[in-house]
C-alpha positions as CSV (number, residue, x, y, z in Angstrom):
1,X,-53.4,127.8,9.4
2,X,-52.3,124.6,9.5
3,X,-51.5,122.8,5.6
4,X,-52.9,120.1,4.5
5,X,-50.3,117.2,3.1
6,X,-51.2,114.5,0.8
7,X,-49.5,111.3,2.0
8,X,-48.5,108.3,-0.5
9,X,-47.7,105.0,0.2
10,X,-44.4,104.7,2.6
11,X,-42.0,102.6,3.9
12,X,-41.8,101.1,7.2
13,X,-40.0,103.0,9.7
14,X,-36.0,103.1,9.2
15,X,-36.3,101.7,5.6
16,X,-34.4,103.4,3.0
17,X,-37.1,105.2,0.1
18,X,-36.5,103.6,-3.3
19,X,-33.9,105.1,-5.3
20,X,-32.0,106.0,-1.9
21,X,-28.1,106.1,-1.7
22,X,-28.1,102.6,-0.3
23,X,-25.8,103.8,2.4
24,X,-28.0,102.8,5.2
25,X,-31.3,103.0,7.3
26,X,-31.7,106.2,9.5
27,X,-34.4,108.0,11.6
28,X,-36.2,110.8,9.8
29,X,-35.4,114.1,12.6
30,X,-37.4,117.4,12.5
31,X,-36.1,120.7,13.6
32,X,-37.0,124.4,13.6
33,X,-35.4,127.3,11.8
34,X,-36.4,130.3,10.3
35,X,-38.2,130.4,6.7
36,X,-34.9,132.6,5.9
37,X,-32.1,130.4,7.1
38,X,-33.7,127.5,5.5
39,X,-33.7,129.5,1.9
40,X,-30.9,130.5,2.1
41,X,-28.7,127.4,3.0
42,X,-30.9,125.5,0.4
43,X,-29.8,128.1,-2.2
44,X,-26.4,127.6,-1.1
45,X,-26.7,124.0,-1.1
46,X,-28.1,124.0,-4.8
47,X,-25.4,126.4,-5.7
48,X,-22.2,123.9,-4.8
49,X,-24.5,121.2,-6.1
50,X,-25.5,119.5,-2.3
51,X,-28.4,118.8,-0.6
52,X,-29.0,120.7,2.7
53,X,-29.4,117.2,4.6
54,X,-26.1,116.7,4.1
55,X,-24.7,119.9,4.9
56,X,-26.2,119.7,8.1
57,X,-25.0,116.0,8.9
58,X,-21.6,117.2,8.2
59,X,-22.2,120.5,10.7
60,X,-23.0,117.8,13.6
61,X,-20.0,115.3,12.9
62,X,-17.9,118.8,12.7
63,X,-19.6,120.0,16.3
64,X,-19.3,116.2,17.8
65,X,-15.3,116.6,17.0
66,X,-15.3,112.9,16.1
67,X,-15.0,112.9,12.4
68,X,-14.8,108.7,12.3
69,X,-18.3,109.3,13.4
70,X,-20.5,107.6,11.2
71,X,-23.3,110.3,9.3
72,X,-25.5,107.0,8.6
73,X,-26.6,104.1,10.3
74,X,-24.8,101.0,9.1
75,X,-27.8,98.5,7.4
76,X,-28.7,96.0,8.9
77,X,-28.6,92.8,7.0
């Protein structure tokens, strides 16, 4: 069964949310994992005091191999 979200008010596409890190505008991506993996790396993550987004931005720069990389789109002005 399928849940049901309640949606507010957003942003158009690429904009940062209010109260955002300013750092830039990037594209929202979805991918699958297991219920498990996904507890347990957020309890990790809340543990060293991170958020699991950006443990997992830092696992792709570390898998590219190109750490000048940039985790963030630059904004545009």
């Amino acid at each position: 069964m399928r849940e049901t979200l309640t949606m507010t008010t957003r942003k158009p596409k690429g904009e940062p949310m209010a109260g955002g890190s300013g750092i830039g505008v990037s594209r929202n991506r979805v991918f699958r994992c297991s219920d498990e993996l996904w507890d347990a790396a957020k309890a990790k993550a809340d543990q060293n005091g991170e958020k699991v987004a950006d443990v997992i931005r830092e696992a792709l720069v570390m898998y590219v191999g190109d750490p000048s990389m940039p985790v963030m789109a630059e904004r545009k002005s």
